[in-house]
C-alpha positions in Angstrom: -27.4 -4.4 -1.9 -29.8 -1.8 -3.2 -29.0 -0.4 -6.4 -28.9 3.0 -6.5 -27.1 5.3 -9.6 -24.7 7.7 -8.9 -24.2 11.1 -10.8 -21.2 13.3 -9.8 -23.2 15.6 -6.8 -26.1 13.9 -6.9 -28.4 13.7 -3.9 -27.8 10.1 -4.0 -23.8 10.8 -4.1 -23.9 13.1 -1.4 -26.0 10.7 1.0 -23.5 8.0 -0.1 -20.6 10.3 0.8 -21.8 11.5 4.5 -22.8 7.9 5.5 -19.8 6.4 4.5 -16.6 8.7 5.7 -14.0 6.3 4.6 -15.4 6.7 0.8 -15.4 10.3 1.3 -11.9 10.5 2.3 -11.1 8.6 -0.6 -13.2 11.0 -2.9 -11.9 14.3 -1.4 -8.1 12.7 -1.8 -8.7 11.4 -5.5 -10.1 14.4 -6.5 -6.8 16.5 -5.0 -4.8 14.8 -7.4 -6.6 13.5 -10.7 -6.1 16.4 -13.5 -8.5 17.2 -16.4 -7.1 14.3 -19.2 -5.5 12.1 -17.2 -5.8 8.2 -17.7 -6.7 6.5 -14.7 -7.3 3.0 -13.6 -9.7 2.4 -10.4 -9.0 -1.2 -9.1 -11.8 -2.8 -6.9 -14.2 0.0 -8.1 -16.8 -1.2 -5.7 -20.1 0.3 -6.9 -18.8 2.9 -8.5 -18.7 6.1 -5.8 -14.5 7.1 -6.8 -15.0 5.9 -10.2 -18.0 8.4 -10.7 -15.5 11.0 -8.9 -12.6 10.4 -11.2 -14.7 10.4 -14.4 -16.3 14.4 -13.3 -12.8 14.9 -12.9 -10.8 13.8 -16.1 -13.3 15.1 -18.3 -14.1 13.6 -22.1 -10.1 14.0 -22.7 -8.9 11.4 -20.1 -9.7 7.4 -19.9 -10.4 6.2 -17.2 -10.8 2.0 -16.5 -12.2 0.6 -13.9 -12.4 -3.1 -12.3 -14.5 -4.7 -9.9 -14.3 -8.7 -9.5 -17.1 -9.5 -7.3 -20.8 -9.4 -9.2 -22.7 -8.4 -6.3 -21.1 -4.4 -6.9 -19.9 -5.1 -10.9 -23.2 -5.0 -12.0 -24.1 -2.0 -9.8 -21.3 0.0 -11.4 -22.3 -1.1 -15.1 -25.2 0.7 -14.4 -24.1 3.7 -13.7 -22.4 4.1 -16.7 -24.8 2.9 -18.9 -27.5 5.2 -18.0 
C-alpha cells in the first residue's frame, strides 16, 4: 500500500473518504457521537482514517489509543501521528 498521511479534511482525507464509502460511514457515525474530551480506544485502526477523525474530534483534553496488529497499515498510522 501507498503511504499517504492523513490530516483531519485534508485533500488526501477527503479522496480517502469518497473512494471508500464504508470508511466514510464509519467517519460520519464516529464523529455523531465522540465529544470534545472523551477517551477513546480505536481497535484495528487500519491506517489511521477514524483515528485521525476521532483525534479532530476529542481535542487536546481527550486520549484517545489506537491499535492496529498487522504492520503492513501499523506503520502507516505511526506516521501520521508523528508528522
Amino acid at each position: 500500500m501507498e503511504m499517504q498521511f492523513f490530516i483531519y479534511n485534508s485533500p488526501a482525507f477527503k479522496n480517502f473518504l469518497e473512494n471508500h464509502p464504508h470508511e466514510r460511514g464509519e467517519v460520519k457515525f464516529l464523529e455523531s457521537i465522540v465529544e470534545e474530551g472523551m477517551n477513546v480506544i480505536d481497535i484495528g485502526a487500519n491506517i489511521g482514517i477514524t483515528t485521525v477523525a476521532i483525534a479532530k474530534k476529542i481535542g487536546k483534553g481527550g486520549r484517545l489509543y489506537s491499535f492496529e496488529p498487522l504492520p503492513e497499515y501499523s506503520h502507516i498510522l505511526l506516521e501520521d501521528f508523528i508528522l
